[in-house]
C-alpha positions in Angstrom: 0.0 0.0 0.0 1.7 3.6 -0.8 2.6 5.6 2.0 -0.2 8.3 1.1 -3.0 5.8 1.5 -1.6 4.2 4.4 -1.7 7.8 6.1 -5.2 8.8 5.2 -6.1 5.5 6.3 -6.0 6.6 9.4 -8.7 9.2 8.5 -11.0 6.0 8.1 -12.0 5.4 12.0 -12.7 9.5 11.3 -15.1 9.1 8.7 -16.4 6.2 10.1 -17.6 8.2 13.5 -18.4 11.0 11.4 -21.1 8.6 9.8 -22.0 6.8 12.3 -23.6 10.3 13.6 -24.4 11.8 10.5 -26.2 9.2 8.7 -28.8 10.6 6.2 -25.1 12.6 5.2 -22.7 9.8 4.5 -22.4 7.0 2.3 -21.9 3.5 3.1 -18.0 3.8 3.5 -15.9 0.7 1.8 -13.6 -1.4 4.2 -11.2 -0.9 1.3 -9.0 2.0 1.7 -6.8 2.3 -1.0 -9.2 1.8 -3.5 -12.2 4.5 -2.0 -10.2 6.8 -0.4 -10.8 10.1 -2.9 -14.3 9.0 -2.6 -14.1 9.0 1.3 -12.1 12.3 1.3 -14.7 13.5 -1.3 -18.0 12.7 0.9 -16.3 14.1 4.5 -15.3 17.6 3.0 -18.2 18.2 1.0 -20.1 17.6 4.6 -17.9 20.0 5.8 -19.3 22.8 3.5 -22.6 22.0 3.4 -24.1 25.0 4.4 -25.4 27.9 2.3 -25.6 31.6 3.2 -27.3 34.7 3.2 -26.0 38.4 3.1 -27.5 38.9 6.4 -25.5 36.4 7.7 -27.9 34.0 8.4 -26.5 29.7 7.8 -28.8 27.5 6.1 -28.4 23.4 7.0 -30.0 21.4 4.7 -30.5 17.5 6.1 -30.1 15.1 3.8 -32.1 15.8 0.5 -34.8 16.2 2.0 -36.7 20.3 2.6 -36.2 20.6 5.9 -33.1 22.8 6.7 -31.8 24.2 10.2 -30.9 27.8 10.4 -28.7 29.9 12.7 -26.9 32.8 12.1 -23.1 32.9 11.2 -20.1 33.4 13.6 -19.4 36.6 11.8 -23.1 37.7 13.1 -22.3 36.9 17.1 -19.1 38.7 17.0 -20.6 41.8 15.7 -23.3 41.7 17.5 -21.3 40.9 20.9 -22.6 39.3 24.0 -26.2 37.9 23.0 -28.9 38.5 25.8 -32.0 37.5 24.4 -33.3 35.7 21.1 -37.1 35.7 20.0 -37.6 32.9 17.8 -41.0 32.6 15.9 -43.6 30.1 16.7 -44.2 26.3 15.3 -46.3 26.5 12.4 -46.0 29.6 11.3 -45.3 30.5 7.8 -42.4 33.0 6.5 -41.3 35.0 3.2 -37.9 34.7 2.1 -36.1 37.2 3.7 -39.1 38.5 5.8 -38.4 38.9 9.7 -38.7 35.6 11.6 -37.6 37.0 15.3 -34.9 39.5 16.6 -31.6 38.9 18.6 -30.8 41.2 21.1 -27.3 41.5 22.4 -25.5 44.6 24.7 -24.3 46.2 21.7 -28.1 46.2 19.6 -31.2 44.3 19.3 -31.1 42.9 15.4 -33.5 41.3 13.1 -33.3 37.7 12.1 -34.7 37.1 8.9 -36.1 34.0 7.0 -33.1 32.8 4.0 -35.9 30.7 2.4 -39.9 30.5 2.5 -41.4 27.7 4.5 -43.0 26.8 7.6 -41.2 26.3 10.8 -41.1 23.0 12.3 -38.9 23.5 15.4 -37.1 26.2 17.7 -33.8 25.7 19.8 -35.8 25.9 23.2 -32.2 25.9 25.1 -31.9 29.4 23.5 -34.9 30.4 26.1 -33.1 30.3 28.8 -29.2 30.2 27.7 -29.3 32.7 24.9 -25.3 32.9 25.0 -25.0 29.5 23.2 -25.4 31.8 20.2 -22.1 33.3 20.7 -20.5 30.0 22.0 -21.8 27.8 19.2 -23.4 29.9 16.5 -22.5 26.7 14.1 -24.0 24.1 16.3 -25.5 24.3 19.3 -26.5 27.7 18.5 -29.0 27.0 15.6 -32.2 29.3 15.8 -35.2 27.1 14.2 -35.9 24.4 11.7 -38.2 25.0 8.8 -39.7 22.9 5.8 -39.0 24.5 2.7 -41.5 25.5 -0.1 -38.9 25.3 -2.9 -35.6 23.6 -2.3 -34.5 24.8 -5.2 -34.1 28.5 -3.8 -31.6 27.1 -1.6 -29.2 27.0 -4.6 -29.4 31.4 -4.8 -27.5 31.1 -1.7 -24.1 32.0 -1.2 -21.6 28.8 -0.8 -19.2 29.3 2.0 -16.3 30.5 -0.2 -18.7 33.0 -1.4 -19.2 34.3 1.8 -16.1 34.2 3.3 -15.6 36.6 -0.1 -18.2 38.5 0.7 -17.4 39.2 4.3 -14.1 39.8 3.0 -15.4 42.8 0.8 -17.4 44.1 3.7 -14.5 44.8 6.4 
């Protein structure tokens, strides 16, 4: 086995956790790997950049292929806005524009609007933000999602911006 393979075989116990909590993400991953590797390297970083973006820094998760997405907002967002104090998320059921006002984040600095990156209807709302509104800023990527929708049209998620077009983006606003 070349000494390349036999390195990123070590990735394989990675990618194999990875799946193992990400199912509906990952594909069946081959015991062989020399011969699936750039497959196996190909699946993990494309979950890696997975989400799409809006120009008001808002994230959009889609799961699987399916319409449901999560949403948060980006770390870019928390560190401008500063210590986050308070987040009103809207209600289960209700149904949102794209880029119509969905709730508002308050922080010391301001209190900002979050808006919708897609149309749909939301399905579920980080509770823990209730009463530990700072998980925003801790874990804006994870932990610190806002609310889950169902989307109308999955193909509007494709007008958002991929992450190296937002990193550019962000780029060309500081």
């Amino acid at each position: 086995m070349a000494t390349a393979a036999r390195a990123a075989c070590r990735l394989q116990p990675i990618l194999r956790n990875f799946a193992s909590v990400h199912p509906y993400q990952c594909l069946v991953l081959s015991k062989s790997c020399e011969n699936n590797l750039c497959r196996q390297f190909s699946v993990f970083t494309s979950l890696l950049t997975e989400r799409k973006y809006t120009d008001d820094h808002e994230w959009v998760l889609r799961e699987g292929t399916s319409s449901n997405v999560t949403v948060g907002i980006t770390d870019y967002a928390q560190n401008s806005l500063g210590d986050i104090v308070f987040v009103e998320l809207p209600e289960v059921g209700s149904k949102h524009d794209k880029a119509g006002p969905v709730g508002t984040i308050e922080s010391v600095k301001a209190v900002s609007d979050v808006f919708s990156p897609v149309s749909g209807e939301i399905t579920e709302i980080n509770q823990a933000l209730e009463g530990a509104p700072e998980v925003v800023n801790a874990s804006p990527l994870e932990d610190g999602w806002l609310f889950k929708m169902l989307v109308d049209d999955v193909s509007s998620l494709d007008e958002l911006m991929t992450e190296k077009q937002y990193e550019e983006f962000i780029e060309g606003q500081q």
